[in-house]
Structures are given as structure tokens and as C-alpha cells.
N, CA, C and O atoms as a Tripos MOL2 file, in Angstrom:
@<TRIPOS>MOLECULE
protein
  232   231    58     0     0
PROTEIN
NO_CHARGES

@<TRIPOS>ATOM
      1 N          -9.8950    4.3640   -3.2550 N.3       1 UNK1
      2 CA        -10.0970    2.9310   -3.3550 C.3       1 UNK1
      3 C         -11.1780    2.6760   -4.4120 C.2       1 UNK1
      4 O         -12.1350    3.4390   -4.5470 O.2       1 UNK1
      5 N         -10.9460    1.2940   -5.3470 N.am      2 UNK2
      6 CA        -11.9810    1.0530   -6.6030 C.3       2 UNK2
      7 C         -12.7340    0.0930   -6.1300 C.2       2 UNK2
      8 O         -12.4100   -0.7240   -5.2680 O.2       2 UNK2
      9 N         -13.9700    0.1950   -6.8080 N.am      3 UNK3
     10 CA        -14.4900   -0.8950   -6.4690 C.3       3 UNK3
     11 C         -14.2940   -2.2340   -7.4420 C.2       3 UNK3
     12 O         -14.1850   -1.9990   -8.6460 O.2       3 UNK3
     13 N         -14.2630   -3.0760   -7.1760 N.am      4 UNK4
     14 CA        -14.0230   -4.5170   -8.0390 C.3       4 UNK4
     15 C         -15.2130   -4.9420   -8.6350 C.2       4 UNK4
     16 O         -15.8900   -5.7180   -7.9610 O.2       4 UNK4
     17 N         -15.8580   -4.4440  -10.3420 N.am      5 UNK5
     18 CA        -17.1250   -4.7450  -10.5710 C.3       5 UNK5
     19 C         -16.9110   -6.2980  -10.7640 C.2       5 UNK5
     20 O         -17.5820   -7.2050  -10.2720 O.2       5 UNK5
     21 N         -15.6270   -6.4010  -11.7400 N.am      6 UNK6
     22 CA        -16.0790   -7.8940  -12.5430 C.3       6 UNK6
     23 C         -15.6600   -9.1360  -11.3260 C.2       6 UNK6
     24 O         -14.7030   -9.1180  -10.5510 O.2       6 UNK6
     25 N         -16.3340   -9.7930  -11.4200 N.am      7 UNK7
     26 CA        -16.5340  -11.0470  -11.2930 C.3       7 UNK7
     27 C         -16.5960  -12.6410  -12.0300 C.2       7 UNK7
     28 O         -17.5210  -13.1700  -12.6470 O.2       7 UNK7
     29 N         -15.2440  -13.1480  -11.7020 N.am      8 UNK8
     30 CA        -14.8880  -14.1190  -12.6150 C.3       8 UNK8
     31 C         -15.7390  -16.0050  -12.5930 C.2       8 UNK8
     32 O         -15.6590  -17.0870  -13.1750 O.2       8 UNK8
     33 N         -16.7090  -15.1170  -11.1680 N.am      9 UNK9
     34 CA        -17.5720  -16.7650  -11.3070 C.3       9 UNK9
     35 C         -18.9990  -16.7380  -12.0970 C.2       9 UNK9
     36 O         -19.7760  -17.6350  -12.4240 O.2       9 UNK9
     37 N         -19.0110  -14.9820  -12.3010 N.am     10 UNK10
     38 CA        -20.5590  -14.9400  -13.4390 C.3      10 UNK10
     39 C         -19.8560  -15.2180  -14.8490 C.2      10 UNK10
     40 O         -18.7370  -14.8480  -15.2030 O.2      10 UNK10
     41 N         -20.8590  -16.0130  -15.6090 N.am     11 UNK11
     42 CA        -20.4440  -16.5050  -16.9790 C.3      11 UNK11
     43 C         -20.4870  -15.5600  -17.5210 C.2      11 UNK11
     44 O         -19.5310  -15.5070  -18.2950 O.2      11 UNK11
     45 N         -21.5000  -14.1290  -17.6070 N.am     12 UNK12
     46 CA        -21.5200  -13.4680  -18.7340 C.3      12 UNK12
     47 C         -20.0300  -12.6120  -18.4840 C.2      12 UNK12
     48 O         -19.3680  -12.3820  -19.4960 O.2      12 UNK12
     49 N         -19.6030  -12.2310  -17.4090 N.am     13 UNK13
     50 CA        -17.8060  -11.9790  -17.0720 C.3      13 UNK13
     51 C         -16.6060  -12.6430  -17.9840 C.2      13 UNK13
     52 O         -15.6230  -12.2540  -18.6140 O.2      13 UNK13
     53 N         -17.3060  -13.9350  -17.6630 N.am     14 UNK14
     54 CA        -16.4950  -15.2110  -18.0720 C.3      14 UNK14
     55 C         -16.2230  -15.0580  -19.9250 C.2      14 UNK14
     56 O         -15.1580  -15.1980  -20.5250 O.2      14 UNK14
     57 N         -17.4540  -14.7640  -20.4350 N.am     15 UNK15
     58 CA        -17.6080  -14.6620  -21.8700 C.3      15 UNK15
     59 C         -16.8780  -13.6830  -22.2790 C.2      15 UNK15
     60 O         -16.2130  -13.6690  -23.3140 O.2      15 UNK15
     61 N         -16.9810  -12.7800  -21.4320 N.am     16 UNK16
     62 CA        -16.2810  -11.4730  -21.9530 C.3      16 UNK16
     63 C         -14.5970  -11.6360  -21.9050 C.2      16 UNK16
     64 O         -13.6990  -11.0660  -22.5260 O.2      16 UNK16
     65 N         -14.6010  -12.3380  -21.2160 N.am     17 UNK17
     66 CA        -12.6530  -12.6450  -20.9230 C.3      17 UNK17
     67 C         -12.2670  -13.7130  -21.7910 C.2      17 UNK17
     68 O         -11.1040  -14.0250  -22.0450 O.2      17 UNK17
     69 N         -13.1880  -14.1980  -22.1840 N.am     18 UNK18
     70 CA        -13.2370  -15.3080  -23.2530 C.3      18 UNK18
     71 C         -12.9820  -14.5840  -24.7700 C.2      18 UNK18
     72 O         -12.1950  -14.3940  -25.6980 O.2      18 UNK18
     73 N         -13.7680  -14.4470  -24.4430 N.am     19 UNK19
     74 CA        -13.8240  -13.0480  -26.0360 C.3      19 UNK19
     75 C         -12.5090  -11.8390  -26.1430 C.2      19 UNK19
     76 O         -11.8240  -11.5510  -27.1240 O.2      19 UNK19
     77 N         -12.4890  -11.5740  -25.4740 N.am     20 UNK20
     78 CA        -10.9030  -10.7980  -25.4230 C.3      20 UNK20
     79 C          -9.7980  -11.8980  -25.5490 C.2      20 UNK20
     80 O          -9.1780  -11.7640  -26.6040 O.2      20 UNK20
     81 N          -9.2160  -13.3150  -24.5150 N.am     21 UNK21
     82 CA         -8.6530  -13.7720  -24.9790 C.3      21 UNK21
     83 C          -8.4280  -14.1570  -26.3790 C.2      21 UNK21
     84 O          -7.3510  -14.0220  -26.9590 O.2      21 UNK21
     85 N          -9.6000  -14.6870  -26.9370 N.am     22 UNK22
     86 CA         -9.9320  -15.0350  -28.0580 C.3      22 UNK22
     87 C          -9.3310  -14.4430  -29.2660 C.2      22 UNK22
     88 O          -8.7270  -15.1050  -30.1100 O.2      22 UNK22
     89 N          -9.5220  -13.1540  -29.3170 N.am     23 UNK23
     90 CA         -8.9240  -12.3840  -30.4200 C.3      23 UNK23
     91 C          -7.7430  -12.5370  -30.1190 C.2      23 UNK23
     92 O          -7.1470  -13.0130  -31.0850 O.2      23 UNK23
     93 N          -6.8110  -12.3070  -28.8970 N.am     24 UNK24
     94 CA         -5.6140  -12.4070  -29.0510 C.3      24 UNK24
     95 C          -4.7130  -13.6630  -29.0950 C.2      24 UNK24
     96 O          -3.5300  -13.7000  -29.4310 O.2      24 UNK24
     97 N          -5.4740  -14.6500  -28.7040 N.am     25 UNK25
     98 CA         -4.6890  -15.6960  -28.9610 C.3      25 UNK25
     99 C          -5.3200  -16.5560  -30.8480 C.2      25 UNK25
    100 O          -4.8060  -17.1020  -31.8240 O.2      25 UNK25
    101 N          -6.5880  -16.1750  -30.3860 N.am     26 UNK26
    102 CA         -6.5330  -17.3420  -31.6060 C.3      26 UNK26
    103 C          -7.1170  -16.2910  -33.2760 C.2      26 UNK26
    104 O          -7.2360  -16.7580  -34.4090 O.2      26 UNK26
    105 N          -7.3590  -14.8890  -32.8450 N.am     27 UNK27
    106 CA         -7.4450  -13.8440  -34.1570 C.3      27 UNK27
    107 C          -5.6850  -13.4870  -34.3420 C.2      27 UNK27
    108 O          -4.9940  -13.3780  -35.3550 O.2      27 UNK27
    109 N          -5.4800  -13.4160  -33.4330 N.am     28 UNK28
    110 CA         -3.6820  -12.8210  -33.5550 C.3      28 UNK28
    111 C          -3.6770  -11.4950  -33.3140 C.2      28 UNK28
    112 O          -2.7650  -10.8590  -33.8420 O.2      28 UNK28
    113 N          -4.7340  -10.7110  -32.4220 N.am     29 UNK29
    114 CA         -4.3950   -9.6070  -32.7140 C.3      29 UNK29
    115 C          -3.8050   -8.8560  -30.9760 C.2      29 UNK29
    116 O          -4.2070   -9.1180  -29.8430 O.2      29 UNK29
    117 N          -2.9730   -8.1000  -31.3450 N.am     30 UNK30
    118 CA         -2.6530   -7.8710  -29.8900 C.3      30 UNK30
    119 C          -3.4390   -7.0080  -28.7690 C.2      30 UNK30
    120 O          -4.6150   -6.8130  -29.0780 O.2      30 UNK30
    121 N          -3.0840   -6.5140  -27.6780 N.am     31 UNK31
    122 CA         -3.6700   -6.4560  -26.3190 C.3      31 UNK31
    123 C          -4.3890   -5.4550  -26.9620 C.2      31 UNK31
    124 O          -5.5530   -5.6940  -27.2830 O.2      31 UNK31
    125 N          -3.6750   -3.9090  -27.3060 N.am     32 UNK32
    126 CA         -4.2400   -3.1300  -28.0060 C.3      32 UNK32
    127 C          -5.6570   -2.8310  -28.7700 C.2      32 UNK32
    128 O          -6.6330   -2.0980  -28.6140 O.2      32 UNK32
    129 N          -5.0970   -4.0470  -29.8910 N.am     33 UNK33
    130 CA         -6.1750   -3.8030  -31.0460 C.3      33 UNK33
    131 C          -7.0730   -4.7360  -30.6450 C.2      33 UNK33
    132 O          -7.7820   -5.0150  -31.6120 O.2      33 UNK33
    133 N          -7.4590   -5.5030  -29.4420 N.am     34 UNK34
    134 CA         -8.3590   -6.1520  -28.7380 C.3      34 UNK34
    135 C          -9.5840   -5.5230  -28.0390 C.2      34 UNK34
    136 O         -10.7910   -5.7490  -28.1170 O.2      34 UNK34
    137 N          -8.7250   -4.5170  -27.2200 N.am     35 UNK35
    138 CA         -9.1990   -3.4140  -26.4470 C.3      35 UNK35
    139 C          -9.9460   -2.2520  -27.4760 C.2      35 UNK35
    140 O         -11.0880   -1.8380  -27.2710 O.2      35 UNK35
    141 N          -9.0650   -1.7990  -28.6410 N.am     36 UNK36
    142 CA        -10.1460   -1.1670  -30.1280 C.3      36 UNK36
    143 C         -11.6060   -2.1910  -30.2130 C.2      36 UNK36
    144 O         -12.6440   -2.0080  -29.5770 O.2      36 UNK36
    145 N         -11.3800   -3.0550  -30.9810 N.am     37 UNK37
    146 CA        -11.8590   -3.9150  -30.6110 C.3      37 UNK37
    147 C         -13.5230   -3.8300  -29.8250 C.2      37 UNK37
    148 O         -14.5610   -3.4720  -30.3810 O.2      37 UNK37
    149 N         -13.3690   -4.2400  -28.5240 N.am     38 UNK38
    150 CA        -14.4270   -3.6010  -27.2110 C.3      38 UNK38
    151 C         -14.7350   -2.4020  -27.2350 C.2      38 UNK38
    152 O         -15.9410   -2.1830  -27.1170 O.2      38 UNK38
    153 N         -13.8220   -1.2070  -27.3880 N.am     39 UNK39
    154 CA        -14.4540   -0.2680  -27.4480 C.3      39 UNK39
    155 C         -15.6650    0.1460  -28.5380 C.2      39 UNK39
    156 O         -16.6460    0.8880  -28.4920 O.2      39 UNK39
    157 N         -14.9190   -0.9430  -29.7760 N.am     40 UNK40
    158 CA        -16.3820   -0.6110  -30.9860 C.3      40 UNK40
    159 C         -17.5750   -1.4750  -30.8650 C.2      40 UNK40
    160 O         -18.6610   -1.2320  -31.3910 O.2      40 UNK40
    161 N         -17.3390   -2.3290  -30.2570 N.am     41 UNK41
    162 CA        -18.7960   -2.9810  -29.7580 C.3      41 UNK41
    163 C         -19.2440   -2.4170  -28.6470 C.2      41 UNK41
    164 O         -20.4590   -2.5670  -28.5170 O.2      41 UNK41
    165 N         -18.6990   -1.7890  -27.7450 N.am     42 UNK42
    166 CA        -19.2750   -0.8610  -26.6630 C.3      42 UNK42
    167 C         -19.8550    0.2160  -27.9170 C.2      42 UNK42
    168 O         -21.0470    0.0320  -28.1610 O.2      42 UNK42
    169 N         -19.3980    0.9660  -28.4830 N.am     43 UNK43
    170 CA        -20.0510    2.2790  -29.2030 C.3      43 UNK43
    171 C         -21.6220    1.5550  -30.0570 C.2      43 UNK43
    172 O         -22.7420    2.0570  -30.1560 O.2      43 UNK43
    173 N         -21.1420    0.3400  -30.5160 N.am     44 UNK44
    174 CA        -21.9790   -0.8560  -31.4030 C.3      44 UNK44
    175 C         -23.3060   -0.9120  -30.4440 C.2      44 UNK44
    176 O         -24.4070   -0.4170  -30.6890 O.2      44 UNK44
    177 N         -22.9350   -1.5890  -29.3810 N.am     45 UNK45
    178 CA        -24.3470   -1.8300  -28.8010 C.3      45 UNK45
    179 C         -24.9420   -1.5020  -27.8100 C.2      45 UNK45
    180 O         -25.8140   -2.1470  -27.2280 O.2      45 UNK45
    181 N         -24.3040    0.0410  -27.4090 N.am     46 UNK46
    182 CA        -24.8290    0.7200  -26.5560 C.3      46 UNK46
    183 C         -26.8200    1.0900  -26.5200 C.2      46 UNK46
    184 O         -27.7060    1.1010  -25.6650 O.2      46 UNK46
    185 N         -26.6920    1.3560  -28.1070 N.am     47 UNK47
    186 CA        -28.2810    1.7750  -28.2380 C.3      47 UNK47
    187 C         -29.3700    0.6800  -27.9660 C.2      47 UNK47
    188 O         -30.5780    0.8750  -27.8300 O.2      47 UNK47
    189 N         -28.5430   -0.7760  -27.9020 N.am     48 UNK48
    190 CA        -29.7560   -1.7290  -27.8020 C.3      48 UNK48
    191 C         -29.5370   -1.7510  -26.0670 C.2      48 UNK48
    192 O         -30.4510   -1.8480  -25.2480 O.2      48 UNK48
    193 N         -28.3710   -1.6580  -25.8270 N.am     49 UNK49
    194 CA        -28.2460   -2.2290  -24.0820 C.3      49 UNK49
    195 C         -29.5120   -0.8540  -23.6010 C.2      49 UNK49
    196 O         -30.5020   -0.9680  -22.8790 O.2      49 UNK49
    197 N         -29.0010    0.3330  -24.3010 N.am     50 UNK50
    198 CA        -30.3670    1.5680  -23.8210 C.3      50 UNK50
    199 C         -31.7390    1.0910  -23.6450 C.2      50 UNK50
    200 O         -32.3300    1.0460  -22.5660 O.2      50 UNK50
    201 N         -32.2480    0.7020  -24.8960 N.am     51 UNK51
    202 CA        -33.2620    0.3220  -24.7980 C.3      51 UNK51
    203 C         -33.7710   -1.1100  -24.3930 C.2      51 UNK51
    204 O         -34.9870   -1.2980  -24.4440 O.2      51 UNK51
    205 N         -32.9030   -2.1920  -23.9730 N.am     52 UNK52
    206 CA        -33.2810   -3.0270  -23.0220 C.3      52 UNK52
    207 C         -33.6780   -2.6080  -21.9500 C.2      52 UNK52
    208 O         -34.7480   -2.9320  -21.4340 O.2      52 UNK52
    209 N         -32.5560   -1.5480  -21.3160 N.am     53 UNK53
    210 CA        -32.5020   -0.8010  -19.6950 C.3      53 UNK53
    211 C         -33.9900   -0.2010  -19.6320 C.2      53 UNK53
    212 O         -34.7140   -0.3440  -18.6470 O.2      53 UNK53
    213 N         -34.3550    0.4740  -20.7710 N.am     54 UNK54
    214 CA        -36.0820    1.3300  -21.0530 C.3      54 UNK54
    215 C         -37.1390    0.3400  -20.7120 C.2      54 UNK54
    216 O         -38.0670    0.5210  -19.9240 O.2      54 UNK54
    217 N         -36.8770   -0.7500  -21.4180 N.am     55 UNK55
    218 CA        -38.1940   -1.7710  -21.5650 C.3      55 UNK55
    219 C         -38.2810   -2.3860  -19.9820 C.2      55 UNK55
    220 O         -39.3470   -2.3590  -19.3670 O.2      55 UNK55
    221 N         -36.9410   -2.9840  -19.3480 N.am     56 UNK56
    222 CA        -36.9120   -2.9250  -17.9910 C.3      56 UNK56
    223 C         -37.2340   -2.2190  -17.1000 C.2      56 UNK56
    224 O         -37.8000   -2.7660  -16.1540 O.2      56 UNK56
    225 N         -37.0700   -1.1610  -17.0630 N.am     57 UNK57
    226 CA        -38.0220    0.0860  -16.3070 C.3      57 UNK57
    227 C         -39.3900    0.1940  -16.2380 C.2      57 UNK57
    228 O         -40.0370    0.6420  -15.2910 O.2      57 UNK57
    229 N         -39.9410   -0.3780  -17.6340 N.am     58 UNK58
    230 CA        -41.3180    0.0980  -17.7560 C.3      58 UNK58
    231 C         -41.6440   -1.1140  -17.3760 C.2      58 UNK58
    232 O         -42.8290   -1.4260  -17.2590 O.2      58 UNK58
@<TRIPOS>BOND
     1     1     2 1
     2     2     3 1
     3     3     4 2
     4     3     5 am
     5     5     6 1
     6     6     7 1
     7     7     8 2
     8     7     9 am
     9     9    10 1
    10    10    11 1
    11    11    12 2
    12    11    13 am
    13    13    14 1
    14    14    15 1
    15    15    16 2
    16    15    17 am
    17    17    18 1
    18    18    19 1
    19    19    20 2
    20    19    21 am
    21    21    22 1
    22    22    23 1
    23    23    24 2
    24    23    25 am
    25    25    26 1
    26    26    27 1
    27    27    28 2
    28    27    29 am
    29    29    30 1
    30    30    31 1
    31    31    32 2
    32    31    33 am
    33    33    34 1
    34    34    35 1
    35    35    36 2
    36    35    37 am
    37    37    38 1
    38    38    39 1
    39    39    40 2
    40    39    41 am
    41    41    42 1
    42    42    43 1
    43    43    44 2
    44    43    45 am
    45    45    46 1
    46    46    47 1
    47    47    48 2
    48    47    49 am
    49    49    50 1
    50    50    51 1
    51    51    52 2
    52    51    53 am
    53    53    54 1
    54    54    55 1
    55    55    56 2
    56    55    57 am
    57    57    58 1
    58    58    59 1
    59    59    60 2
    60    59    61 am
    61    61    62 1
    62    62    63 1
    63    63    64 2
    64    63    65 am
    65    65    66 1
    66    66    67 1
    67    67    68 2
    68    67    69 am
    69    69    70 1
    70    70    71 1
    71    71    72 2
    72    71    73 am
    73    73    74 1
    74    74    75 1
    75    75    76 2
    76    75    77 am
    77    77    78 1
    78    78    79 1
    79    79    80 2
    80    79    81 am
    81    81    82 1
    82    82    83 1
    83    83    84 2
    84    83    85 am
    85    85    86 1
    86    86    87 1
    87    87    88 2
    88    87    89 am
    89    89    90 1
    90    90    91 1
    91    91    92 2
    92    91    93 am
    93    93    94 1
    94    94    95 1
    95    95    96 2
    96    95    97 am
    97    97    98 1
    98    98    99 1
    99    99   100 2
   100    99   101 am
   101   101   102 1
   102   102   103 1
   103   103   104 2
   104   103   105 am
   105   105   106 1
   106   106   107 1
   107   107   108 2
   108   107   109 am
   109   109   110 1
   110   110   111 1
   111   111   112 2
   112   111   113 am
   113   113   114 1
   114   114   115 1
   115   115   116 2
   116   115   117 am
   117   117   118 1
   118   118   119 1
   119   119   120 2
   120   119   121 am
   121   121   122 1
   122   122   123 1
   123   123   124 2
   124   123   125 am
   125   125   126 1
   126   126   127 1
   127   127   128 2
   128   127   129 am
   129   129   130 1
   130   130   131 1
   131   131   132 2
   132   131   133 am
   133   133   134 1
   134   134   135 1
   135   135   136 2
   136   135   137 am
   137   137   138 1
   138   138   139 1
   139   139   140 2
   140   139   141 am
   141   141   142 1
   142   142   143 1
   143   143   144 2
   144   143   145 am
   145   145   146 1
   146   146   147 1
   147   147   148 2
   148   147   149 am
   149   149   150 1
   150   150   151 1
   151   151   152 2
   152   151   153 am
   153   153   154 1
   154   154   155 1
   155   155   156 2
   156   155   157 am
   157   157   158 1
   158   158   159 1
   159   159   160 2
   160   159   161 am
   161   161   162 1
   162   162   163 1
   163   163   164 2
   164   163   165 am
   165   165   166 1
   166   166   167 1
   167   167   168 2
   168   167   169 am
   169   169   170 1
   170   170   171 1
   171   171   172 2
   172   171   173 am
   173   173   174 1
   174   174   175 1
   175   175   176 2
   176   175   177 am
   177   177   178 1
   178   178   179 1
   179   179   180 2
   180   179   181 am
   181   181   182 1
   182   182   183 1
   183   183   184 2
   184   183   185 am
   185   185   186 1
   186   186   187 1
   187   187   188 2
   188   187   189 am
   189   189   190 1
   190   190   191 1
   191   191   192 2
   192   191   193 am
   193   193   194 1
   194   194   195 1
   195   195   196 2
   196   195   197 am
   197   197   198 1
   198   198   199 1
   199   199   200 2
   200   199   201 am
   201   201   202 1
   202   202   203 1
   203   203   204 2
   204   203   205 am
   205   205   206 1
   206   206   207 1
   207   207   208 2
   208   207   209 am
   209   209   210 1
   210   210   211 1
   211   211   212 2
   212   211   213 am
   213   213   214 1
   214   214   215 1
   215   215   216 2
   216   215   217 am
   217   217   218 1
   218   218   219 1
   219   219   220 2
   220   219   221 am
   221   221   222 1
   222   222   223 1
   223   223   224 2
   224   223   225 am
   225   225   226 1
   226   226   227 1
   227   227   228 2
   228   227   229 am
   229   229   230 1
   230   230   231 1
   231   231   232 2
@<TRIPOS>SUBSTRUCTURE
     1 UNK1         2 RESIDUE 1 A UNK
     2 UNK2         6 RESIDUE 1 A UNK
     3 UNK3        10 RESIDUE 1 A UNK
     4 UNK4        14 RESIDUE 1 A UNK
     5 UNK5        18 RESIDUE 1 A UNK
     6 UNK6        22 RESIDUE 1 A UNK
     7 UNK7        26 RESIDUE 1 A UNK
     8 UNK8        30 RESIDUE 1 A UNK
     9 UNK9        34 RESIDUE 1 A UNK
    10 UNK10       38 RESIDUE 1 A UNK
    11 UNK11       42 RESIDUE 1 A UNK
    12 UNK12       46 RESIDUE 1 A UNK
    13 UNK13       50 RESIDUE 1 A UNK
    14 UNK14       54 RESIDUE 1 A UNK
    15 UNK15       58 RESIDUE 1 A UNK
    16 UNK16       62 RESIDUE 1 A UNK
    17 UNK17       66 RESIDUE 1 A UNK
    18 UNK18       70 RESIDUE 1 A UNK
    19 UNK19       74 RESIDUE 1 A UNK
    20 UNK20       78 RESIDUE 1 A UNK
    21 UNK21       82 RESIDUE 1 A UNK
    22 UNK22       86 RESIDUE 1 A UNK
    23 UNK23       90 RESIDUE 1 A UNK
    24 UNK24       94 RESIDUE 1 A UNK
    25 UNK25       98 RESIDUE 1 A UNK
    26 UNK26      102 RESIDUE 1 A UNK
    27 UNK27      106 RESIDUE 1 A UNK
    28 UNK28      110 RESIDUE 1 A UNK
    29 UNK29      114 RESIDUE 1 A UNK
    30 UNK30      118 RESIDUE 1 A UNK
    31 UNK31      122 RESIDUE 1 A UNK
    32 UNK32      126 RESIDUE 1 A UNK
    33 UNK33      130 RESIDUE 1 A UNK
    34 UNK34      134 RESIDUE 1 A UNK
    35 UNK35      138 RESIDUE 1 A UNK
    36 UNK36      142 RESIDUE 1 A UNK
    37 UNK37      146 RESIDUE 1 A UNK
    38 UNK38      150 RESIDUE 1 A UNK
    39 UNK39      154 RESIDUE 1 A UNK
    40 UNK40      158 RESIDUE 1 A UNK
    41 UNK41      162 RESIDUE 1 A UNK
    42 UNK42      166 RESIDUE 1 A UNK
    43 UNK43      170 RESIDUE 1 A UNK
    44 UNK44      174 RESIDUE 1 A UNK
    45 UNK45      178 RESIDUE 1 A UNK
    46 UNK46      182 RESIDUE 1 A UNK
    47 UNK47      186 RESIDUE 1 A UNK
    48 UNK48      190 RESIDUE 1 A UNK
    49 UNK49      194 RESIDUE 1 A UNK
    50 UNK50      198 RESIDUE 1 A UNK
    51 UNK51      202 RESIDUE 1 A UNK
    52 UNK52      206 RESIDUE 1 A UNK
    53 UNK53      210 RESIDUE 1 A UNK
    54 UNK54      214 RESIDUE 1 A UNK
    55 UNK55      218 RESIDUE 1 A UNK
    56 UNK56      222 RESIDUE 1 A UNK
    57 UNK57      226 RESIDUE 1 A UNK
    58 UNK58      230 RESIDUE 1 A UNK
């Protein structure tokens, strides 16, 4: 059994489903190259989400 992270009544959720629609309806690009896409802003801004998570700790 998974657990269900996202949540469609937090906005920053909301943005993100926003932003995926987005490319595909109004960039034109399909489900696929949407999902490319996320994965390069996941690789993109992993190092700052790191060091937010650091500064939060300390």
C-alpha cells in the first residue's frame, strides 16, 4: 500500500499541477516531454532545495 503525498488543497501542489498542465495544454507539449520537463527542474533545483533544508536545520 502507497502512501498519498500530494495534496490537491495545498497551493504549492496546486502550482505544480498547474505547471504541468500548462506545458501541455498551452506550450503544446505532450504528457511525456512534460514529465522530461520536471525531471530537469528536479535535477535544476535540487542543490538550492539542499541547501534551504541545511539553513533550516541550523
Amino acid at each position: 500500500m502507497s502512501k498519498q503525498l500530494m495534496d490537491q488543497n495545498k497551493l504549492s501542489h496546486q502550482m505544480v499541477i498547474a505547471g504541468l498542465c500548462g506545458m501541455v495544454e498551452d506550450d503544446g507539449l505532450t504528457m511525456h516531454q512534460a514529465f522530461e520537463v520536471l525531471e530537469d527542474i528536479k535535477r535544476q533545483i535540487f542543490p538550492a532545495l539542499m541547501e534551504m533544508q541545511r539553513e533550516r536545520k541550523a
